[in-house]
N, C-alpha and C positions, 0 to 999 in steps of 0.2 A: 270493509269486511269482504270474505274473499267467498264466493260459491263455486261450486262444482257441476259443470253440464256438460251432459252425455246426449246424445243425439241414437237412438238404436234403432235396429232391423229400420224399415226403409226409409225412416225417417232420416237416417244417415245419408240418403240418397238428394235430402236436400241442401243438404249445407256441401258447401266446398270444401276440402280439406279434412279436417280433423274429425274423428267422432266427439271427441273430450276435449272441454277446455276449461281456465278459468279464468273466472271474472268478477272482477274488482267492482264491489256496490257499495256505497254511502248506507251508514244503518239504518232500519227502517225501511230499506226498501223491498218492492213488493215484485211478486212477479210481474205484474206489467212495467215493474220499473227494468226488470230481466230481460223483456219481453226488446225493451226499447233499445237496449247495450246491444242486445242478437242481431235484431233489425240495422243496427249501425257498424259492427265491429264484425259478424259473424253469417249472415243470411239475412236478407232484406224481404225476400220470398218467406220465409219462419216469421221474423218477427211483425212484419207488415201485416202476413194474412192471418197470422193468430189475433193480434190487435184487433183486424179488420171483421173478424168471424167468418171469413173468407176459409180459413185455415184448419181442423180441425184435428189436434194429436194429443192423445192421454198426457195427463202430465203428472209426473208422482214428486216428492220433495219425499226424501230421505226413506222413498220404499211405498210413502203413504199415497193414493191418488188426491190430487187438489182441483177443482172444479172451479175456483174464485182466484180471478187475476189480482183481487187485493189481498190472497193472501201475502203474510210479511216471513220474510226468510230472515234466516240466521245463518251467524259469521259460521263457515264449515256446512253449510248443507248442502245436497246432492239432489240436483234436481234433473228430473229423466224426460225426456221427449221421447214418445212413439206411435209410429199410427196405429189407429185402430185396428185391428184385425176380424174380419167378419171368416165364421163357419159355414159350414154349409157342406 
């Protein structure tokens, strides 16, 4: 199955290259299974320190926020990284 990840505002600042890409998962799998392709294929700083809790950036699948690395993606979803933004 195929998903779709966006990297946005400064979260872009941590990956090399692209803001968009996509990536090729086995069904069932989970964002931490996402988590693990990023860290290997795309940012090892992303995928490592999210894994690690080191790391902390919202993460939405298809617009919605997800808070659990087991959540399970679907073939065509769109999943978003970006840091948090504090007011003030």
């Amino acid at each position: 199955m195929k998903v779709y990840v966006t990297f946005l505002g400064r979260a872009s600042d941590l990956v090399e290259g692209r803001r968009v890409y996509e990536v090729e998962l086995s069904e069932g799998s989970t964002l931490a299974d996402l988590l693990k392709v990023i860290k290997e294929r795309i940012s090892r700083r992303v995928g490592e320190g999210i894994l690690e809790g080191r790391l902390f950036l919202y993460i939405s699948v298809n617009g919605v926020g997800v808070f659990s690395l087991n959540h399970v993606l679907r073939d065509g979803d769109s999943v978003a990284f970006l840091t948090p933004e504090m007011g003030g």
